[in-house]
C-alpha positions in Angstrom: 0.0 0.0 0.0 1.3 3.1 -1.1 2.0 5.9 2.0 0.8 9.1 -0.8 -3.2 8.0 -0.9 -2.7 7.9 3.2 -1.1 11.6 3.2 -3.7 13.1 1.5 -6.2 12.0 2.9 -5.5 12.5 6.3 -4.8 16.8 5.1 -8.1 16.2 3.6 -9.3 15.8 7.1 -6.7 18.0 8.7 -7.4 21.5 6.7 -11.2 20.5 5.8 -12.6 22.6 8.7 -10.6 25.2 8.0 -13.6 26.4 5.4 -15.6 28.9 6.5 -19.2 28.5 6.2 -21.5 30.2 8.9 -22.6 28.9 12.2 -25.9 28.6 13.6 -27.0 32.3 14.8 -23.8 34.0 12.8 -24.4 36.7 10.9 -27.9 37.4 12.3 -28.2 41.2 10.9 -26.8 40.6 8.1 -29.0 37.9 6.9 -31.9 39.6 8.8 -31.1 42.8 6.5 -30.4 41.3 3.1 -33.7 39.4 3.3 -36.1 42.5 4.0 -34.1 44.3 1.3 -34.3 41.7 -1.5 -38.1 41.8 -0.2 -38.2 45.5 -1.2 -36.8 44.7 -4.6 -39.0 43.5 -7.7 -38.0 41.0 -10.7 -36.3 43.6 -12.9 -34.2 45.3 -9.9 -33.0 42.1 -8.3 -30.6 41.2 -12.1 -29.7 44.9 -12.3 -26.0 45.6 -9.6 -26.1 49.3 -10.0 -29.9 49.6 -9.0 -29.3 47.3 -6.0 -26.7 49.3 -4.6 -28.9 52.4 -5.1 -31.6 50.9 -4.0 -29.7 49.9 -0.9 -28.5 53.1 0.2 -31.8 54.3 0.3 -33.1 51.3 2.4 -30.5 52.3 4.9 -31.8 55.6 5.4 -34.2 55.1 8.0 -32.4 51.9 9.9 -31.3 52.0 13.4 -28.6 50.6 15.4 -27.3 47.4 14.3 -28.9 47.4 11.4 -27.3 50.8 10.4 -23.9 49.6 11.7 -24.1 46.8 9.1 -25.0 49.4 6.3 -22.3 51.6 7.9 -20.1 48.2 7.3 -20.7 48.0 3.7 -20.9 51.8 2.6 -24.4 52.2 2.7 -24.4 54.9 4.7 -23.3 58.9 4.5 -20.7 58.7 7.0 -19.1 55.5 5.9 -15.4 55.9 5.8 -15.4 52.5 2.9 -17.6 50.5 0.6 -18.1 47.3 -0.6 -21.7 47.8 -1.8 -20.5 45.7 -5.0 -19.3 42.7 -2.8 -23.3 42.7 -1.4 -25.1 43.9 -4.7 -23.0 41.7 -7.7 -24.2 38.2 -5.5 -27.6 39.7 -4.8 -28.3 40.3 -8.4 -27.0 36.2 -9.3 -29.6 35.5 -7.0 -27.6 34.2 -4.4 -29.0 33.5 -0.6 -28.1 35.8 2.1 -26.8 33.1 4.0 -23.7 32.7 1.1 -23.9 36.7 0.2 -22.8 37.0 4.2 -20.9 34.5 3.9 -18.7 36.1 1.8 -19.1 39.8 3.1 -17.3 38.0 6.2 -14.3 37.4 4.2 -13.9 40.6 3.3 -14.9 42.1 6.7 -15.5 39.6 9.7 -17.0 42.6 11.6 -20.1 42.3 9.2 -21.2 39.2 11.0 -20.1 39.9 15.1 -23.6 41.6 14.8 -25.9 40.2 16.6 -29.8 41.2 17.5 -30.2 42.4 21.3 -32.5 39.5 23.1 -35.7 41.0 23.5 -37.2 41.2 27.5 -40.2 39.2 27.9 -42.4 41.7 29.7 -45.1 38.6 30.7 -42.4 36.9 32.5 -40.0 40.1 33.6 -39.7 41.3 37.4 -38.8 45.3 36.1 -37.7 45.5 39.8 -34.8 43.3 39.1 -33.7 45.6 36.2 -30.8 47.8 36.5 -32.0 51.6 35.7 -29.7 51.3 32.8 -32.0 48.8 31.6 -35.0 50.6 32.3 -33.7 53.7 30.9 -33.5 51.0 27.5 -36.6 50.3 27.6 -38.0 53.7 27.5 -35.8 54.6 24.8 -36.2 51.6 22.7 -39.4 52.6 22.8 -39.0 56.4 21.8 -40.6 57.3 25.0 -38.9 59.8 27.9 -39.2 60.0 31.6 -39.6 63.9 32.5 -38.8 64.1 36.5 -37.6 60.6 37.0 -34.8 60.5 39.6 -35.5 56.9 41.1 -35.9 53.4 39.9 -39.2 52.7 40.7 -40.0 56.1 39.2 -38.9 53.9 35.9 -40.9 51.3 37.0 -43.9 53.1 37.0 -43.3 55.0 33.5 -43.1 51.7 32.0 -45.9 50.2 33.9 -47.8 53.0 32.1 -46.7 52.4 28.4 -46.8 48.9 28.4 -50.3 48.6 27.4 -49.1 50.8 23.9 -45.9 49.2 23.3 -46.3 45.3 24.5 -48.2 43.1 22.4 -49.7 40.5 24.6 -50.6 37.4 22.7 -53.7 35.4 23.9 
């Protein structure tokens, strides 16, 4: 038997993880993103790289924090320093999932998929008491609201308390 069929085979097995494909959960915003913005995009847009880019600074526009870090990753926003709009848009318009388009977005910037989604506070199963105000304070901004005169925690209690009804959907 020879020893070369044995050598390859065990680099095979040596360098094969050593391809990077995305994890379960990697990449969150990205994919998150790229799928509402193909979803904004109809047949003759999706084939066309110079209207996706377009297309995708304007989409950026209104997005907020991670989201508009991710867009701030790519060049899709004003203040972005770089751009790699073409690396998204040229994929998008084979067609190519968001899972792959990410995929290689990481190569060329592994910040791109460190974003992650903040986990979202159950407010059926919360105790606000054992909140930090920090937290609280989150809350009411997350929500757009403010709390005019509030100097204690249970005066953030209370504020929330009182917008819950608008801002939590309770499901039956």
């Amino acid at each position: 038997m020879s020893v070369l069929p044995l050598i390859a085979i065990t680099l095979t097995v040596l360098f094969s993880p050593l391809v990077l494909s995305l994890k379960a959960g990697e990449c969150e915003v990205c994919i998150s993103v790229l799928n509402r913005f193909r979803a904004t995009l109809d047949k003759e847009q999706q084939g066309d790289q110079k209207i996706i880019e377009k297309r995708f600074v304007k989409f950026c526009k209104p997005l907020k924090l991670k989201e508009n870090r991710f867009c701030y990753y790519l060049g899709g926003t004003a203040d972005a320093a770089t751009g790699i709009l073409g690396e998204m848009a040229k994929p998008l318009s084979w067609g190519m999932p968001s899972e792959k388009v990410c995929e290689k977005l990481k190569k060329k910037d592994r910040q791109i998929c460190e974003l992650t989604y903040e986990k979202q506070i159950d407010f059926s199963t919360v105790d606000l008491k054992k909140l930090k105000v920090k937290d609280l304070k989150k809350i009411l901004s997350d929500w757009d609201e403010g709390c005019d005169g509030c100097l204690e925690k249970s005066d953030f209690i209370k504020r929330i308390e009182e917008l819950k009804p608008k801002h939590v959907r309770s499901e039956l």
